[in-house]
N, C-alpha and C positions, 0 to 999 in steps of 0.2 A: 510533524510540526516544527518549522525553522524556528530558531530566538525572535522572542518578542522585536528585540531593537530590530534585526538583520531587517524584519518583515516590514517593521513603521519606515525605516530608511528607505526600504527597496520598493515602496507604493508610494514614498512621499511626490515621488514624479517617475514619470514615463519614460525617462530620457536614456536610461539604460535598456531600455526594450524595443524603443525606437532605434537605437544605435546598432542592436544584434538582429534585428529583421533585415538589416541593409543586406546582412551575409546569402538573403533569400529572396527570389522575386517574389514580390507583394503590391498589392494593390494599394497605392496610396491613399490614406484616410481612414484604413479601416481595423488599423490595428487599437484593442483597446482591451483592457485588466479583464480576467476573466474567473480566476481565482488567485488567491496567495495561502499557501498552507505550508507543508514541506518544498514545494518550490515556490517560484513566480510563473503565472500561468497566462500568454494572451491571447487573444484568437485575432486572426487576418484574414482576409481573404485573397485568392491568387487565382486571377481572369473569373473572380466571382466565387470561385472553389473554398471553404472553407478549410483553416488549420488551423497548427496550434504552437506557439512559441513556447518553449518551457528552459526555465534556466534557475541557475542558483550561484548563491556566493562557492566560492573554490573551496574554502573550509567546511563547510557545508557536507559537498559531494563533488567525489574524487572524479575526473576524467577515466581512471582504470574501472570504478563501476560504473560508468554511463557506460562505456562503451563493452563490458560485460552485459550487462542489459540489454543493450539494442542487435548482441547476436543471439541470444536468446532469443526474441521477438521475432529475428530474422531466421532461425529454425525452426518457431513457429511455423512462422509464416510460410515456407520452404514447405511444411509438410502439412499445410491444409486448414490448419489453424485459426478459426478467424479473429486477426488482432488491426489495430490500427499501423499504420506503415512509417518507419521512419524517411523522413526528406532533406533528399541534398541539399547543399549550400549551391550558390552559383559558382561554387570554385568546387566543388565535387564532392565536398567532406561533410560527414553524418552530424558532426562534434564541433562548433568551433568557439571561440572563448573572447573576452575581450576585457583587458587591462584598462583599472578607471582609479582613481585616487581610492576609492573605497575599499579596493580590490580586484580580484581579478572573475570576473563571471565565467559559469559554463553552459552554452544552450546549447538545443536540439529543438526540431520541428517535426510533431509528428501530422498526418493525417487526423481527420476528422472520423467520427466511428459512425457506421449508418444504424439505424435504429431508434431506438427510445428506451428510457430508462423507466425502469417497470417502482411500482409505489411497493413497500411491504403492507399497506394496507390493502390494496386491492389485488396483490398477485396470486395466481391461483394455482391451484394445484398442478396442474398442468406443465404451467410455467417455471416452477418452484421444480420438479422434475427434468425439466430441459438444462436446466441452472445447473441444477447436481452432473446431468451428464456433460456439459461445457468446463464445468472443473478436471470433472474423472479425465476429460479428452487431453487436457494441458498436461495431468501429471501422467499417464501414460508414454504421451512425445517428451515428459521429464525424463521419463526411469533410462532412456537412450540416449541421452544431452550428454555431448561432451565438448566442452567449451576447447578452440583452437591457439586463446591467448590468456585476457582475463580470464580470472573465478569470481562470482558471485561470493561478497559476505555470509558467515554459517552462521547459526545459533551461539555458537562457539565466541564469537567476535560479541555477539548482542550481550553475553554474561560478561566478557569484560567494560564491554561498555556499560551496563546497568551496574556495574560495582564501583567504576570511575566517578559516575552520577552521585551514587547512594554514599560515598565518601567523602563528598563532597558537600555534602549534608550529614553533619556528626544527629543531628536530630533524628534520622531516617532508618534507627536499631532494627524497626519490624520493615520495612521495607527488604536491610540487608540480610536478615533471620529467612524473612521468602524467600530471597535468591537462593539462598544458600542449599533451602529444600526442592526448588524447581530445577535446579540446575543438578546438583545428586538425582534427583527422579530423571532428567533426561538422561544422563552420563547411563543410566539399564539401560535405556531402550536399544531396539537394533535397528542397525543404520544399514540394512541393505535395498537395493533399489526399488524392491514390491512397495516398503513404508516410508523411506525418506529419499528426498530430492530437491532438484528447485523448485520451490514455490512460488505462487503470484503474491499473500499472504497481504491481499487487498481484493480480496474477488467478491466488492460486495455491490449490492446494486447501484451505487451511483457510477461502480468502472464498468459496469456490462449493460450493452445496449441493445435490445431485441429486434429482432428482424421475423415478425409473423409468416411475411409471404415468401421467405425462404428457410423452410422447412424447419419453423421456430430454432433460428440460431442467435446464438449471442457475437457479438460484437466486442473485443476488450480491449481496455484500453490501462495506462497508468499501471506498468511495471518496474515502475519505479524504490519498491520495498523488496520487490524479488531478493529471496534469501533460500540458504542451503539449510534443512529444518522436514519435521515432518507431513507427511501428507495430510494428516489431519489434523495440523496446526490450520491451514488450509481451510478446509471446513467449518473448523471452530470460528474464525473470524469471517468468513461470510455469512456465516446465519446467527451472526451477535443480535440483530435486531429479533429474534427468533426464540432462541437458547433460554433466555429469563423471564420469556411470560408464558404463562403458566394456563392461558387458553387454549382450550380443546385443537381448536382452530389449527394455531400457530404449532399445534405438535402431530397435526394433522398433515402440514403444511413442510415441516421437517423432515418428517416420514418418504416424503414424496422428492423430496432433494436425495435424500440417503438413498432411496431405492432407483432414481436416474443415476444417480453417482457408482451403485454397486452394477448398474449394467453397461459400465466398459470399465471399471477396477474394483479390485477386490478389498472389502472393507469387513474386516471381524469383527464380532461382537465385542472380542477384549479389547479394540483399539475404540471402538465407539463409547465403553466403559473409562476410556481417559480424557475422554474429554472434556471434564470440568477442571483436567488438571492444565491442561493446553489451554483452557481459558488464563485459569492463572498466571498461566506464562504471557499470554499475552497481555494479560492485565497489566502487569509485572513492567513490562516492555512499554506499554504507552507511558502508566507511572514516569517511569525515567525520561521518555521525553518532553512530557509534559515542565517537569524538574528542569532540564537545559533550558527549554523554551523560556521557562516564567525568569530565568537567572539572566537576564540583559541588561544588568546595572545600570545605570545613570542614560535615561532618554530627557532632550532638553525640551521637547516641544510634542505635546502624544494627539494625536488626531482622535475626532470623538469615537470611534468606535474601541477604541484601545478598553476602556474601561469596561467595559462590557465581555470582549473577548478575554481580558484579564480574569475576571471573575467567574466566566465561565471554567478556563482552565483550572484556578483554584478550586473549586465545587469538585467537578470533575476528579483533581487530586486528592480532596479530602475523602472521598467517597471511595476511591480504588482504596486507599490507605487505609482504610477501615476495614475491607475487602480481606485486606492481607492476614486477620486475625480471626479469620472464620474457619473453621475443621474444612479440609478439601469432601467435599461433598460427592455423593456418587449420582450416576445419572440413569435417566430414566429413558434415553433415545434408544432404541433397539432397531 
């Protein structure tokens, strides 16, 4: 989630998104907003083809991680992978940037992903199986990733940014008390390549796209969060819609991701036993940016949907914050 302000200024007009599509042949007319979250998101079409413009303020997101990112994607991709593809500029380059009084932006274009995005109300066992092994297949082609320039952000980076955040808020004692415990709990764990690597650490169903009549594979897109962290951090965050309800169904439905997942990587019972703590950490982590986002000081002019998205994120915060004073709980996934 980018600052509230960054996000009202950067949707107030098109005129920065029209300016960075120039750098890409495109079909005049049909670029238009397609989300705004962590980045600015648009879609175009090129001789009818579908893509996708994605950029962000420079302060934001470094050109050293975009372009650690997109060879990640690109050694996916290299070895079978199925991801969305990044797209050249008309001048050849993956990356290109453009200075505006506001600042200076970074975009990229990637392809369009074939498939369909599956509901968690109606995905089925089946399907929830094929998921688990589309993950296992990514950190697999992980545990042999060696980056030729950039490195991907670790956990490492994410503790000192969650303490930057949480000091910045003298109000946030329990917020820094959790860090304090999640980050001593990570500093045991082992960092060898069976359990920790790069992750996608967004593999949830709105970035994977199904493809039934080719041999149920997923499609992925938005590695944009990619971080150096464990594999079943990983996990933990794609089956959030999952994990906390408490129906037959939905641990029925678990079971079946964890057992595609265990037939092409190896998952112990004792790393499966940590996963309400990897929740925490992730909880931990949105918390803080949740915090950056809502801190956008003085907006003179807020568009109607602000109020709404405000209040959502606050609910949201209050409710992780509360989170934080619960006993870490043991789990019941096997």
């Amino acid at each position: 989630m980018m600052n509230l302000g960054n996000m009202v200024r950067g949707v107030a007009s098109d005129a920065v998104a029209q300016s960075l599509v120039q750098f890409w042949e495109y079909d005049e007319g049909t670029l238009e907003l397609w989300r705004a979250s962590s980045n600015f998101v648009y879609a175009f079409e090129r001789n009818q083809v579908q893509y996708f413009l994605r950029f962000s303020f420079e302060q934001d997101k470094s050109i050293e991680q975009i372009k650690a990112e997109l060879e990640f994607m690109q050694y996916l991709q290299f070895n079978g992978f199925p991801s969305v593809t990044p797209i050249q500029s008309i001048s050849g380059e993956l990356i290109e940037t453009l200075k505006t009084p506001e600042g200076t932006f970074i975009a990229v274009v990637f392809s369009a992903a074939n498939g369909i995005n599956l509901d968690a109300d109606t995905i089925t066992a089946k399907q929830m199986e094929e998921w688990g092994r589309s993950l296992a297949s990514l950190h697999f082609l992980s545990k042999t990733f060696e980056p030729v320039s950039e490195r991907r952000k670790s956990w490492l980076d994410t503790v000192q940014f969650m303490e930057c955040v949480f000091k910045k808020h003298p109000g946030e004692q329990i917020a820094l008390q959790e860090l304090s415990r999640v980050a001593n709990w990570l500093q045991s764990l082992p960092t060898n390549n069976d359990v920790f690597g790069l992750i996608h650490y967004d593999f949830q169903l709105d970035n994977i796209f199904f493809e039934e009549d080719k041999d149920h594979s997923f499609n992925i897109i938005d590695f944009d969060d990619a971080i150096y962290h464990w594999y079943a951090l990983d996990i933990v965050t794609a089956l959030d819609d999952f994990i906390d309800d408490d129906n037959p169904h939905s641990k029925l439905l678990i079971q079946s991701f964890l057992n595609g997942y265990r037939s092409k990587m190896g998952l112990e019972n004792d790393v499966v036993a940590q996963f309400p703590q990897f929740q925490r950490y992730a909880n931990l982590y949105k918390f803080s940016k949740i915090l950056k986002s809502l801190d956008y000081g003085e907006i003179n002019e807020t568009p109607s949907w602000f109020v709404g998205l405000r209040g959502k994120l606050v609910r949201v915060a209050d409710e992780l914050r509360q989170s934080f004073q619960k006993p870490w709980q043991k789990n019941n996934m096997k």
